[in-house]
PDB file as gemmi writes it, atoms N, CA and C in Angstrom:
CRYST1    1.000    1.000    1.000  90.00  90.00  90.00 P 1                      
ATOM      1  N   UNK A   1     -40.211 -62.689 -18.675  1.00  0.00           N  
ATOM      2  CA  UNK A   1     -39.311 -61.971 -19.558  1.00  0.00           C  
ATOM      3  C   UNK A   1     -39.426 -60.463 -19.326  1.00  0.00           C  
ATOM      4  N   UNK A   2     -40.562 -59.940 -19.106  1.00  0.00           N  
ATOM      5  CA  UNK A   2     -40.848 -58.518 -18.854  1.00  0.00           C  
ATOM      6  C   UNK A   2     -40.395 -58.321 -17.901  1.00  0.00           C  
ATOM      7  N   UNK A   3     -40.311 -59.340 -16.658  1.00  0.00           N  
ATOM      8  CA  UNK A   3     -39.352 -58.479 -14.970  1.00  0.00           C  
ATOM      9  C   UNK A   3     -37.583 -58.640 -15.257  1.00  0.00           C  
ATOM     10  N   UNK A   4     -37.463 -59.201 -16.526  1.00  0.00           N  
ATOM     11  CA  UNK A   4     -36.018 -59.050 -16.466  1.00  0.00           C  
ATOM     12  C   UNK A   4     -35.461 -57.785 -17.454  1.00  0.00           C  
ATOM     13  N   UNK A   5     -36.524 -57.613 -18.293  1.00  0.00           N  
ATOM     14  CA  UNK A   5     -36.232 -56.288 -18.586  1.00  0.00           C  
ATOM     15  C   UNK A   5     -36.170 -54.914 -18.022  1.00  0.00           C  
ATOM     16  N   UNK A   6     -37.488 -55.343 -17.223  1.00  0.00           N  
ATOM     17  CA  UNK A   6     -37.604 -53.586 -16.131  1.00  0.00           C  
ATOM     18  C   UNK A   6     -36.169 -54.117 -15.095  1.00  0.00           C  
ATOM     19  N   UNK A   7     -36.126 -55.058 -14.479  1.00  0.00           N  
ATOM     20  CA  UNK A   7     -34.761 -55.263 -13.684  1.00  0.00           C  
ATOM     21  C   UNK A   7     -33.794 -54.558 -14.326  1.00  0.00           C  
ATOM     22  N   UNK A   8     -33.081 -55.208 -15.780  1.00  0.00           N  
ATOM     23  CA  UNK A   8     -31.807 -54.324 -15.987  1.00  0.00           C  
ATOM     24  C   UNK A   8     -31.830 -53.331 -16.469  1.00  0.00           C  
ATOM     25  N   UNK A   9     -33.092 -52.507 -16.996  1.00  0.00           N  
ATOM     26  CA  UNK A   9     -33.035 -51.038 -16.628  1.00  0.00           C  
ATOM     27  C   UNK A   9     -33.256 -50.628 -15.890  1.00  0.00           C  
ATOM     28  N   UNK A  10     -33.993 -50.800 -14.948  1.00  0.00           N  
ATOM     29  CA  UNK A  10     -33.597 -50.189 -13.485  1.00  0.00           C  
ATOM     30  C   UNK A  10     -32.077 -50.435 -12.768  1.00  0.00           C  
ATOM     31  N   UNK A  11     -31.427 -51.557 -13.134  1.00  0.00           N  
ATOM     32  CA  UNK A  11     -30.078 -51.901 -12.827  1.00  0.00           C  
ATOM     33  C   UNK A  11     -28.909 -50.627 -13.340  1.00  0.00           C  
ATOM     34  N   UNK A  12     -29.341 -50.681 -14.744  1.00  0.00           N  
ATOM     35  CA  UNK A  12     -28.395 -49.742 -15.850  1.00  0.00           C  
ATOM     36  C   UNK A  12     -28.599 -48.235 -15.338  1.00  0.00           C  
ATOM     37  N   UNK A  13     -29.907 -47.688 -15.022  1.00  0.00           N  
ATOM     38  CA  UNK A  13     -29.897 -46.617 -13.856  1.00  0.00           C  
ATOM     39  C   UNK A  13     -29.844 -46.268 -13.003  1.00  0.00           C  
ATOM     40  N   UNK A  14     -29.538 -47.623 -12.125  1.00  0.00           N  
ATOM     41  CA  UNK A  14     -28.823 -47.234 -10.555  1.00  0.00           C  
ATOM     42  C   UNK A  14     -27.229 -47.095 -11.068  1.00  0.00           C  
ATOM     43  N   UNK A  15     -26.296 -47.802 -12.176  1.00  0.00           N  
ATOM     44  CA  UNK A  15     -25.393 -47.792 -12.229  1.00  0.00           C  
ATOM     45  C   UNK A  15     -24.701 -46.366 -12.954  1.00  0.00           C  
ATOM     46  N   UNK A  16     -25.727 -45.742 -14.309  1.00  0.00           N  
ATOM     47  CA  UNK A  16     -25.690 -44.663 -14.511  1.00  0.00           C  
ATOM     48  C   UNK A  16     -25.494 -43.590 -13.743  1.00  0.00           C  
ATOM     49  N   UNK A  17     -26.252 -43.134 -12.738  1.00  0.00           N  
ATOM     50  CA  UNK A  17     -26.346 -41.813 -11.770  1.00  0.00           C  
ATOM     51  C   UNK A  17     -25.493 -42.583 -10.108  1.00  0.00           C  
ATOM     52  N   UNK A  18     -25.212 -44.001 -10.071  1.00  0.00           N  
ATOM     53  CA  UNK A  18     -24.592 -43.794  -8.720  1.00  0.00           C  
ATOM     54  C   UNK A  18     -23.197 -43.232  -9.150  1.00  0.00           C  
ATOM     55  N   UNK A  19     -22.390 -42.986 -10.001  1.00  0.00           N  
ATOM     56  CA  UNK A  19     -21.270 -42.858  -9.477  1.00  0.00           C  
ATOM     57  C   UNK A  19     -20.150 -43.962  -8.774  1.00  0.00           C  
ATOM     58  N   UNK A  20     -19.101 -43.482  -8.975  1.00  0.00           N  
ATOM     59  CA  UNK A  20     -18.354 -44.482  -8.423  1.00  0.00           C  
ATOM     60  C   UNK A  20     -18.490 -44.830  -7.156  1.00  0.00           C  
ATOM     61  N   UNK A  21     -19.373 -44.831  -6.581  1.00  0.00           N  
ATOM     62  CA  UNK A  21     -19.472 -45.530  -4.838  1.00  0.00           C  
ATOM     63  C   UNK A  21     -19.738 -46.724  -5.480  1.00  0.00           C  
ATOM     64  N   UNK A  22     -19.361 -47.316  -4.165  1.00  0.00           N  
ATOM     65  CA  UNK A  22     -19.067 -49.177  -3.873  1.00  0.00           C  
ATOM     66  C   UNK A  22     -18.698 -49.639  -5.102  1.00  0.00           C  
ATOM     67  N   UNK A  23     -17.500 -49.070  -5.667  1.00  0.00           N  
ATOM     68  CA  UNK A  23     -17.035 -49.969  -6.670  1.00  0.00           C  
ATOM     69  C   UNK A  23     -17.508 -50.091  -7.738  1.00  0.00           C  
ATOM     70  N   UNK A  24     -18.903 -48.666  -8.376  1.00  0.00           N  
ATOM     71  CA  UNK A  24     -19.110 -48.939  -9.488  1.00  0.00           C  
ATOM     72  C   UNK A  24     -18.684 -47.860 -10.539  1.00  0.00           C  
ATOM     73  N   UNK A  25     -18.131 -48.351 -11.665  1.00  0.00           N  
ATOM     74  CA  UNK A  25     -17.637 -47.587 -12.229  1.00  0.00           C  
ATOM     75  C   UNK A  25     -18.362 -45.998 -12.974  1.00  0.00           C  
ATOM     76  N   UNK A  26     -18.157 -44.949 -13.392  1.00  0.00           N  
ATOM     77  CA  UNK A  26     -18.844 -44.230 -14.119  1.00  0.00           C  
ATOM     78  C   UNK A  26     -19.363 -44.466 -15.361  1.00  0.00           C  
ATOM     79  N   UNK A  27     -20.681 -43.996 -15.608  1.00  0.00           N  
ATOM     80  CA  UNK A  27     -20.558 -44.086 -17.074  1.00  0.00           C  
ATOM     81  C   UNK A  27     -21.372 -43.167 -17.988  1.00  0.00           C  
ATOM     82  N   UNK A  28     -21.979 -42.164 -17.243  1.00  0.00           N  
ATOM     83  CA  UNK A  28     -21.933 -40.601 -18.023  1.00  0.00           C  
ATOM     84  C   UNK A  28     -20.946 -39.702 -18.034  1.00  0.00           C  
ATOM     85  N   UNK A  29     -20.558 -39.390 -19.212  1.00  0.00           N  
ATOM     86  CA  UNK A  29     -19.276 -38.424 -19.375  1.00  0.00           C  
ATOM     87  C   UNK A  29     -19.272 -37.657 -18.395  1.00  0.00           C  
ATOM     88  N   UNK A  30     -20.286 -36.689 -17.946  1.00  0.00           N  
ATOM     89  CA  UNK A  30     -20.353 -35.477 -17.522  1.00  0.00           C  
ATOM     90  C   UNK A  30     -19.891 -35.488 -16.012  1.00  0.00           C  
ATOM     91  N   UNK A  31     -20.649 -36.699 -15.684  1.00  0.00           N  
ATOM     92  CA  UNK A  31     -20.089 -37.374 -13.877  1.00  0.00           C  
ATOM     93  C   UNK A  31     -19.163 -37.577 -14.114  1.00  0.00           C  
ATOM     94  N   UNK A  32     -17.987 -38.265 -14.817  1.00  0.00           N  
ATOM     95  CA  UNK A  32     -16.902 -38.546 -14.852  1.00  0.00           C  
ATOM     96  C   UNK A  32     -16.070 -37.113 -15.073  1.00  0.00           C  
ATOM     97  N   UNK A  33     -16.302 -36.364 -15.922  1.00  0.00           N  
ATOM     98  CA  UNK A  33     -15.622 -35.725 -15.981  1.00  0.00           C  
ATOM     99  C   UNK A  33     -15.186 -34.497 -14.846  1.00  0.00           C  
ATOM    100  N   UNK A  34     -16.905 -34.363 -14.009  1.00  0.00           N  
ATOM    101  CA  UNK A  34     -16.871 -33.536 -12.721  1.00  0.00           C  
ATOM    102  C   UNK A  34     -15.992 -34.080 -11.517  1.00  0.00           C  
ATOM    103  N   UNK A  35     -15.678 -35.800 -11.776  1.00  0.00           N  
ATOM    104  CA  UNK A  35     -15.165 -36.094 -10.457  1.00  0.00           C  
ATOM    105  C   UNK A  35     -14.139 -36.539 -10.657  1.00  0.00           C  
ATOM    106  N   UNK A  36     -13.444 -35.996 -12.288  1.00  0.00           N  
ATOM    107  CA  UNK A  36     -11.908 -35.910 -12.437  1.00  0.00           C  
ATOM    108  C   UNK A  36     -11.625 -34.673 -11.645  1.00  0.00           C  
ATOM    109  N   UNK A  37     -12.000 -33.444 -12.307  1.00  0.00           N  
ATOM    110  CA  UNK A  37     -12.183 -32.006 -11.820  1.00  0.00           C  
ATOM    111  C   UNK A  37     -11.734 -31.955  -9.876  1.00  0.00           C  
ATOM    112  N   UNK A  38     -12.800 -32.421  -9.571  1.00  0.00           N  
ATOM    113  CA  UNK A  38     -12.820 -32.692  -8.067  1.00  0.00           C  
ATOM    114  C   UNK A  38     -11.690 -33.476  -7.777  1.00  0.00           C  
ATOM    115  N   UNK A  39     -11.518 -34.703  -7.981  1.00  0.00           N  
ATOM    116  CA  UNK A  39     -10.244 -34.969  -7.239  1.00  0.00           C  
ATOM    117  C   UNK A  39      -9.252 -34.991  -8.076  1.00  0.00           C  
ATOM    118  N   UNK A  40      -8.959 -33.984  -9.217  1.00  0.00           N  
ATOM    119  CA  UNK A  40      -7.621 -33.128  -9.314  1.00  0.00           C  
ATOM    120  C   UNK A  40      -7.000 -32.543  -8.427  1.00  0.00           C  
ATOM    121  N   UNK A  41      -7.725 -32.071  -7.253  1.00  0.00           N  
ATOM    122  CA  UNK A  41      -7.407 -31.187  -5.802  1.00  0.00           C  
ATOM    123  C   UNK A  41      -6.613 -32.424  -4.866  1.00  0.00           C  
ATOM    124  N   UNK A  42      -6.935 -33.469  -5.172  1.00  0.00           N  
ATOM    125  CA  UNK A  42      -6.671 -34.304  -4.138  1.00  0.00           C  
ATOM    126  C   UNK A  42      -5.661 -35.019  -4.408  1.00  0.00           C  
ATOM    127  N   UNK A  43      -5.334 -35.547  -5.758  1.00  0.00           N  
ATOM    128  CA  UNK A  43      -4.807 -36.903  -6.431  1.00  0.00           C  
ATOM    129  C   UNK A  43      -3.862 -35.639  -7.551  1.00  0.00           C  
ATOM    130  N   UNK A  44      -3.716 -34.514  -7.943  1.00  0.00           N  
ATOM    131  CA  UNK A  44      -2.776 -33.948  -9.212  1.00  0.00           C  
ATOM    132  C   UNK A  44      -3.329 -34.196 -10.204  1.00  0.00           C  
ATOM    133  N   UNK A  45      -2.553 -34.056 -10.946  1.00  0.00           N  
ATOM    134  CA  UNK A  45      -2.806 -34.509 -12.383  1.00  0.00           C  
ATOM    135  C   UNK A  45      -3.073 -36.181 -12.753  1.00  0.00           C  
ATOM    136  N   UNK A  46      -2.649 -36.957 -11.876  1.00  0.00           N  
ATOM    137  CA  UNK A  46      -3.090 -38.459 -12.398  1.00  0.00           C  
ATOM    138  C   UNK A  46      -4.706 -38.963 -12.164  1.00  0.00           C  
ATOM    139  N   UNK A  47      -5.025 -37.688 -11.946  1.00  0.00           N  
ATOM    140  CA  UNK A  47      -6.911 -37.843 -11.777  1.00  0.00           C  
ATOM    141  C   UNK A  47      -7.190 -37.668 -13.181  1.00  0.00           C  
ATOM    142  N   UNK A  48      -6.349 -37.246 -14.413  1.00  0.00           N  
ATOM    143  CA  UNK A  48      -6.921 -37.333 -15.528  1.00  0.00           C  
ATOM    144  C   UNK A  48      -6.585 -38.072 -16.547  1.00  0.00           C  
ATOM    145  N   UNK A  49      -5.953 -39.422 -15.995  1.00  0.00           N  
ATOM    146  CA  UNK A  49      -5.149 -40.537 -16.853  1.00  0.00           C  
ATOM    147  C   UNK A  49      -6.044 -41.329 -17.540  1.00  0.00           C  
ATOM    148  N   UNK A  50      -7.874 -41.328 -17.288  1.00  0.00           N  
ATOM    149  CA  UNK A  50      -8.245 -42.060 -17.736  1.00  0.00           C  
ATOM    150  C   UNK A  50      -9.627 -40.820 -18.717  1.00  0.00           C  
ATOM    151  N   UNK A  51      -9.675 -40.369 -18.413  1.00  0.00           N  
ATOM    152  CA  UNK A  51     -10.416 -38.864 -18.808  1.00  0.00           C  
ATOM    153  C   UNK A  51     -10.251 -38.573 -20.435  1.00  0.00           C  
ATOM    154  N   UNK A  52      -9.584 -39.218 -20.969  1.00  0.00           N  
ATOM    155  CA  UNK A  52      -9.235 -39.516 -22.699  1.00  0.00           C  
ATOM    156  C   UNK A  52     -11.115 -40.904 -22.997  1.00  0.00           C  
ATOM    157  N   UNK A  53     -11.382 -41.126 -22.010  1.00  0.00           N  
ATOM    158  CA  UNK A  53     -12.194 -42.048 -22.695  1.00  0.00           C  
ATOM    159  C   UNK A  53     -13.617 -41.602 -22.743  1.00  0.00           C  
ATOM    160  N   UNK A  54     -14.058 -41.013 -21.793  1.00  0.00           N  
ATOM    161  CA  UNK A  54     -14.805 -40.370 -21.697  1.00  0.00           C  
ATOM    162  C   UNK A  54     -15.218 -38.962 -22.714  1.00  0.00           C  
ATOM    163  N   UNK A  55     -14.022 -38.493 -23.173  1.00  0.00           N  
ATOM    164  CA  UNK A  55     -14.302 -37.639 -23.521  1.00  0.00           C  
ATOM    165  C   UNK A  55     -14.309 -38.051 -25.803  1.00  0.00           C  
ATOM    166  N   UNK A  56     -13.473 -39.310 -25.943  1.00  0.00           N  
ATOM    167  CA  UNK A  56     -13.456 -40.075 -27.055  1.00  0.00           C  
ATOM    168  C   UNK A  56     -14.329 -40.704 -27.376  1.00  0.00           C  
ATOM    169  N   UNK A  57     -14.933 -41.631 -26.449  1.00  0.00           N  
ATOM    170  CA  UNK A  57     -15.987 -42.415 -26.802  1.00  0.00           C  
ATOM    171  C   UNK A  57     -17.294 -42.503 -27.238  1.00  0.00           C  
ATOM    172  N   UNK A  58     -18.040 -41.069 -26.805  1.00  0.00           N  
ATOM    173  CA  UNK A  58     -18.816 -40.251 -26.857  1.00  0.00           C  
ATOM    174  C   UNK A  58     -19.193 -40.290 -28.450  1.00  0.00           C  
ATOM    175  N   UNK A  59     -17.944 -39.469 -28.875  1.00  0.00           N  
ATOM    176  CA  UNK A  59     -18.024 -39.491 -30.467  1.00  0.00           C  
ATOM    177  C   UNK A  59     -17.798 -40.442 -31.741  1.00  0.00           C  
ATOM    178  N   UNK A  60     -16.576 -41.162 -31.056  1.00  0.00           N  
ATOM    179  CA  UNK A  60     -16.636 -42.835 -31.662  1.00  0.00           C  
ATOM    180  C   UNK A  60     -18.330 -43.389 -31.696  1.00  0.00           C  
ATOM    181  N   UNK A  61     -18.738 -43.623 -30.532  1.00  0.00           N  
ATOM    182  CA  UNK A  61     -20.545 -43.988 -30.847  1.00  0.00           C  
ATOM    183  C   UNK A  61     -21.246 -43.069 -31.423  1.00  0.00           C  
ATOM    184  N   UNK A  62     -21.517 -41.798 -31.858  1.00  0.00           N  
ATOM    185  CA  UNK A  62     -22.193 -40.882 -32.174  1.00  0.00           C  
ATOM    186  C   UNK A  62     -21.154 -41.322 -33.654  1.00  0.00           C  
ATOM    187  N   UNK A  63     -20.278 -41.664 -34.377  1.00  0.00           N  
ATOM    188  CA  UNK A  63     -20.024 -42.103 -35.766  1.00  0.00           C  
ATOM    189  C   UNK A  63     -20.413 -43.963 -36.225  1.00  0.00           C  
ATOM    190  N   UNK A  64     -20.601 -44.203 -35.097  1.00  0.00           N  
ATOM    191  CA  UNK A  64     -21.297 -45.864 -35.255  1.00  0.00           C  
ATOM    192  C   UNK A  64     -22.469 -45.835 -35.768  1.00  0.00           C  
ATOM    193  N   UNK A  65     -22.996 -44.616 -34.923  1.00  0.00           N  
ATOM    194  CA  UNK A  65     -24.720 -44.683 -34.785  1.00  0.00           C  
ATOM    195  C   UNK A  65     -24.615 -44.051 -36.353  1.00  0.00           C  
ATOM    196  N   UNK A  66     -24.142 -42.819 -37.081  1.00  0.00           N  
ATOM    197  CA  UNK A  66     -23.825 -42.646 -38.409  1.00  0.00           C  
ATOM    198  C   UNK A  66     -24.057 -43.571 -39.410  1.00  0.00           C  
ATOM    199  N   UNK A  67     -22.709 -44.372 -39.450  1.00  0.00           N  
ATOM    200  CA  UNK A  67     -22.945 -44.930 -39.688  1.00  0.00           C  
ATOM    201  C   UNK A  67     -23.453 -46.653 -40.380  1.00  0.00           C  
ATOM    202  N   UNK A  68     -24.104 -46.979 -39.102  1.00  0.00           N  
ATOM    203  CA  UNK A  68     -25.003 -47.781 -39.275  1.00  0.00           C  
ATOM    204  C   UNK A  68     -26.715 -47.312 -39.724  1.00  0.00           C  
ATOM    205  N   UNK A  69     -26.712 -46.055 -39.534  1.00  0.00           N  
ATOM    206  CA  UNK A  69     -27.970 -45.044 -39.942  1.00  0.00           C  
ATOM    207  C   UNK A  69     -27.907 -45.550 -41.653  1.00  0.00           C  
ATOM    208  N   UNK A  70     -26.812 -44.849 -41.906  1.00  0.00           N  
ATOM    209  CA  UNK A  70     -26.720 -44.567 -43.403  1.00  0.00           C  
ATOM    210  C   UNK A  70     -26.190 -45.482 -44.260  1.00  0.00           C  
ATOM    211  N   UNK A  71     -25.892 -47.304 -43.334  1.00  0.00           N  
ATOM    212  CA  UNK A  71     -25.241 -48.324 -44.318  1.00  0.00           C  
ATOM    213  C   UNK A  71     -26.600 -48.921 -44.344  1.00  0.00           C  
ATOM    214  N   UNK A  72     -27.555 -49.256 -42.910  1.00  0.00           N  
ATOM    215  CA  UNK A  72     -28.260 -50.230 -42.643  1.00  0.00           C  
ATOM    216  C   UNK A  72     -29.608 -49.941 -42.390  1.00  0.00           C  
ATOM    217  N   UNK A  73     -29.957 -49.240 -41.671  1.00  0.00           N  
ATOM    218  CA  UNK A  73     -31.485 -48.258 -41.592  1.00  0.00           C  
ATOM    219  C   UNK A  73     -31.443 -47.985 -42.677  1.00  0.00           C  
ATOM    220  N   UNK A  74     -30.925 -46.999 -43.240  1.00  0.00           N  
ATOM    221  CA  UNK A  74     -31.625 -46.426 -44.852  1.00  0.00           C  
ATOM    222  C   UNK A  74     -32.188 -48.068 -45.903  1.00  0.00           C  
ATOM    223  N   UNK A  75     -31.005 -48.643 -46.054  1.00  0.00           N  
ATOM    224  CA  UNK A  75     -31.557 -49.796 -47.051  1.00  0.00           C  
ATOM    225  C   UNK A  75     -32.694 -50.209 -46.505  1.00  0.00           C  
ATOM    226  N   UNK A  76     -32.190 -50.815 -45.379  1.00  0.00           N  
ATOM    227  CA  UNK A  76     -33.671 -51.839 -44.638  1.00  0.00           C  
ATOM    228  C   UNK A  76     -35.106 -51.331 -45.177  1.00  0.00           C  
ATOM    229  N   UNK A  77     -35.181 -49.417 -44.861  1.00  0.00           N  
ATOM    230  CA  UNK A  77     -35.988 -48.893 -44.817  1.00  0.00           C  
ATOM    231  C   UNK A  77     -36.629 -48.615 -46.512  1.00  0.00           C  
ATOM    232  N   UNK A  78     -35.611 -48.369 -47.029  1.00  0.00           N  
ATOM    233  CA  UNK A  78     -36.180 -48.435 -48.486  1.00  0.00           C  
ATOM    234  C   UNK A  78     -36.683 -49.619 -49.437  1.00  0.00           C  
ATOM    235  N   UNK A  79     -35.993 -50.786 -48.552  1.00  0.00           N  
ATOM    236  CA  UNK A  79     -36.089 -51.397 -49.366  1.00  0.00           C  
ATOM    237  C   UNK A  79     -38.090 -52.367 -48.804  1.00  0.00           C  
ATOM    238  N   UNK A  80     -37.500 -52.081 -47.890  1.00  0.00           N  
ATOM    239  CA  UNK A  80     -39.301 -52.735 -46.928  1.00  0.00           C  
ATOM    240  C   UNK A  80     -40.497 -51.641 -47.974  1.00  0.00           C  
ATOM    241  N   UNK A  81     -39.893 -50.017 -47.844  1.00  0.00           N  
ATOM    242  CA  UNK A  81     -40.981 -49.615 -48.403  1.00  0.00           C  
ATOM    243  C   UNK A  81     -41.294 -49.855 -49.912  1.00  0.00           C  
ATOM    244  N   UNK A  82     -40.428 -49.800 -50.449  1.00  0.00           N  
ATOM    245  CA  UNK A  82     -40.832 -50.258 -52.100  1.00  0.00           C  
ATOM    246  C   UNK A  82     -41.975 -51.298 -51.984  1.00  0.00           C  
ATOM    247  N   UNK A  83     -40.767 -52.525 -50.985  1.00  0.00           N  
ATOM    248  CA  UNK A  83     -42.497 -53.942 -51.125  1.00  0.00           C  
ATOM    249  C   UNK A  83     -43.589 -53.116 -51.023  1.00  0.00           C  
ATOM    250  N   UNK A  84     -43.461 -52.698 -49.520  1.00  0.00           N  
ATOM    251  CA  UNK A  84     -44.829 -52.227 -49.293  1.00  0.00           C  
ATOM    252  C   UNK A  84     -45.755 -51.428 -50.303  1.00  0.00           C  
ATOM    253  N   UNK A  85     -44.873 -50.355 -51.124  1.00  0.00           N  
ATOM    254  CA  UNK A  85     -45.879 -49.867 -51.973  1.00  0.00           C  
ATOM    255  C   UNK A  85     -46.374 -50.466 -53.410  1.00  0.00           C  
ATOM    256  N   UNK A  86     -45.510 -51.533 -53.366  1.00  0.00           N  
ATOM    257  CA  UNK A  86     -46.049 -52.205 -54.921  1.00  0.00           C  
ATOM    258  C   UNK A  86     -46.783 -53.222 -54.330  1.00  0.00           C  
ATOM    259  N   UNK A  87     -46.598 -53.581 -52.628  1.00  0.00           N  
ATOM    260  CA  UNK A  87     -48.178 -54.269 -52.129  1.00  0.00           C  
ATOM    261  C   UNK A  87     -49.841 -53.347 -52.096  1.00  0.00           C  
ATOM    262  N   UNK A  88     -49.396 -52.372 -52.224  1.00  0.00           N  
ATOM    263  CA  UNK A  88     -50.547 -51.429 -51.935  1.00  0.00           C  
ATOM    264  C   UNK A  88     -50.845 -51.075 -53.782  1.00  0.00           C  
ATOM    265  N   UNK A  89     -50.128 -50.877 -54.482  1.00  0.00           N  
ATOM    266  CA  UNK A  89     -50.782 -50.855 -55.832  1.00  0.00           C  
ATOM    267  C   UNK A  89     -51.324 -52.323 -56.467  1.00  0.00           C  
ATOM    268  N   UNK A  90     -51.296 -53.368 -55.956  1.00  0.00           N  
ATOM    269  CA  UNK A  90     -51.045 -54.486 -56.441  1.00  0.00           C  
ATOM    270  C   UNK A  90     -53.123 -54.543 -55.545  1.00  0.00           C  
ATOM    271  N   UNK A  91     -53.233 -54.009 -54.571  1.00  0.00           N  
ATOM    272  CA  UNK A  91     -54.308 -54.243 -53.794  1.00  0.00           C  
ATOM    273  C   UNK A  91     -55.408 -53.129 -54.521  1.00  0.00           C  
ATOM    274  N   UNK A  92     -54.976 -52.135 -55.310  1.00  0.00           N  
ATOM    275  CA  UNK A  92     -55.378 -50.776 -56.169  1.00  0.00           C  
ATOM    276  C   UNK A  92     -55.772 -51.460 -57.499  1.00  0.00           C  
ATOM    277  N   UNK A  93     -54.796 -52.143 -57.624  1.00  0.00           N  
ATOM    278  CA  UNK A  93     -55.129 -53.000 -59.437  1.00  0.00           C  
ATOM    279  C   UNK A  93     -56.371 -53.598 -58.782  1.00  0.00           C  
ATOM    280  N   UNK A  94     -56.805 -54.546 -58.338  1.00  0.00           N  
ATOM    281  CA  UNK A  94     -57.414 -55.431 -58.094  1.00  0.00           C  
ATOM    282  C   UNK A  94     -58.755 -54.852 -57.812  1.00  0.00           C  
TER     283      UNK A  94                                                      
END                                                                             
């Protein structure tokens, strides 16, 4: 189970930093957005037909991560600690 984990992160970071060679797609904004830039020179303006996602998606997940912070972490978290501390006075009574 542990070599299939280091596998697909090592997988997910060859696919991260290669870039689109051999057919793989981008998937850091910043590469994508440099090699719209770049072959704007080559291709016009239809080098930036897909350049809406990259630059959207970013923040769509950065309001997921929100929130699920503030629907689901917070409870989980409050609510584990309460047990926990009326387990720890409960071990104080005694």
């Amino acid at each position: 189970m542990l070599s299939l984990i280091i596998t697909s992160g090592y997988y997910a970071s060859l696919v991260m930093t290669q870039g689109p060679t051999n057919g793989v797609s981008v998937l850091n904004p910043a590469m994508a957005v440099g090699i719209s830039l770049v072959s704007l020179f080559r291709n016009g303006a239809s080098a930036f037909e897909w350049l809406w996602i990259f630059t959207l998606f970013p923040f769509i997940g950065g309001l997921l991560g929100i929130s699920f912070y503030e629907l689901v972490f917070k409870k989980v978290t409050v609510s584990v600690g309460v047990r926990h501390s009326s387990l720890i006075m409960k071990d104080i009574e005694d």
